[in-house]
C-alpha positions in Angstrom: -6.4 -27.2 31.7 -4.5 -25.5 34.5 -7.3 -22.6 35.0 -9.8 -25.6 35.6 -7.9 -27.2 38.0 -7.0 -24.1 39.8 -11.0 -23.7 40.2 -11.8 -26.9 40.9 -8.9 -26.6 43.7 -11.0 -23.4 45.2 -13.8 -25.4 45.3 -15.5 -24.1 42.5 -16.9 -26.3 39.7 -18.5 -25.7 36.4 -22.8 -26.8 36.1 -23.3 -29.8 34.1 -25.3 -29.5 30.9 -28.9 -30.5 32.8 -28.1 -27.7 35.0 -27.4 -25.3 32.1 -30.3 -26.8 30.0 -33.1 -26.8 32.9 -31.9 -22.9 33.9 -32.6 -21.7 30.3 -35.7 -23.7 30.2 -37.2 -21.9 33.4 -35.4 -18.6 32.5 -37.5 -18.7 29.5 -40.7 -19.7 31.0 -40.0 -16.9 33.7 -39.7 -14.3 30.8 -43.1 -15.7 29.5 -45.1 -15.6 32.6 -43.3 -12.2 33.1 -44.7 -10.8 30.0 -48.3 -12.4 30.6 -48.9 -11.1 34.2 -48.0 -7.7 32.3 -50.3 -7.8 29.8 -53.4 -8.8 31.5 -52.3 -6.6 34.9 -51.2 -9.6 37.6 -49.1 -8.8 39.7 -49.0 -12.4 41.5 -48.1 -14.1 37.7 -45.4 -11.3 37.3 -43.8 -11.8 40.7 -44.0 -15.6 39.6 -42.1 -15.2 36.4 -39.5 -13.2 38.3 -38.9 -16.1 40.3 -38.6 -18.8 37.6 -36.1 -16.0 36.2 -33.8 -15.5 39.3 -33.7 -18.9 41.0 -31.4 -20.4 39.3 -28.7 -18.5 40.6 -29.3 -19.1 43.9 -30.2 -23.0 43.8 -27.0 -25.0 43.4 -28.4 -29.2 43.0 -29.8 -29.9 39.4 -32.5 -32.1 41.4 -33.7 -28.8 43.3 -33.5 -26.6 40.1 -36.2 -28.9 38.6 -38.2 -29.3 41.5 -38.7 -25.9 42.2 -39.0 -24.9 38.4 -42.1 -27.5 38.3 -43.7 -25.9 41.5 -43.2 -22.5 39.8 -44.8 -23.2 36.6 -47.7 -25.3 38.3 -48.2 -21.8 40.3 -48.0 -20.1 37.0 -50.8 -22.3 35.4 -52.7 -22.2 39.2 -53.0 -18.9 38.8 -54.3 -18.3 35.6 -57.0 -21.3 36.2 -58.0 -19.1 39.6 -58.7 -15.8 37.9 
């Protein structure tokens, strides 16, 4: 219990499981769109998928994680409705 004070003392502090849950969620719907814009040759889907990949790490509030993981996945389907 000491090492989780001393982080929580550095200001550090561990994701809560929505966090953990919604960041595996997106991660996996990143490596799908990934994988689609791949196979049919779009590079917009691909770049998309990246995204929903590397977000996560740079988006701190469960609220925004979801937000933006919605808005990326609407894109996803946008973009494959506008072919």
């Amino acid at each position: 219990m000491d090492d989780l004070e001393t982080l929580q003392s550095l200001g550090l502090s561990l994701p809560s499981p929505a966090y953990i849950f919604g960041a595996v969620i997106f991660g996996l719907a990143g490596i799908a769109a990934y994988r689609y814009g791949k196979k049919v040759g779009r590079p917009r889907t691909r770049w998309i998928g990246v995204a929903l990949m590397l977000y996560p790490y740079a988006i701190s509030q469960t609220w925004l994680l979801y937000v933006l993981g919605i808005a990326l996945c609407g894109a996803v389907f946008w973009d494959r409705r506008n072919a």
